[in-house]
C-alpha positions, 0 to 999 in steps of 0.5 A: 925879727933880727936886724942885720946891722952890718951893713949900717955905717953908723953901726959897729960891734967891736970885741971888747966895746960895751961886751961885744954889742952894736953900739952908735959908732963912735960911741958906748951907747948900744942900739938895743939900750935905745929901742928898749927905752923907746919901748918903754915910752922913754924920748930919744933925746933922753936916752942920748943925754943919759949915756957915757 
């Protein structure tokens, strides 16, 4: 199942920016890196600590 993010404030895909993904906006920290973490049983709180 594809989320459309376009329509998330808090989203945005800049071409150019982490290769064209949906990152947080303001941010380098793409929305997918943040699921796949979860997934993999790692805490939220983790995943933001260790992004650029």
């Amino acid at each position: 199942m594809a989320i459309d993010w376009s329509e998330c404030p808090l989203i945005e895909k800049v071409p150019g920016k982490v290769s064209g993904a949906w990152v947080f906006k303001g941010t380098r920290m793409p929305v997918a890196t943040v699921f796949e973490n979860l997934e993999d049983g790692c805490p939220s709180k983790k995943s933001w600590s260790s992004s650029p």
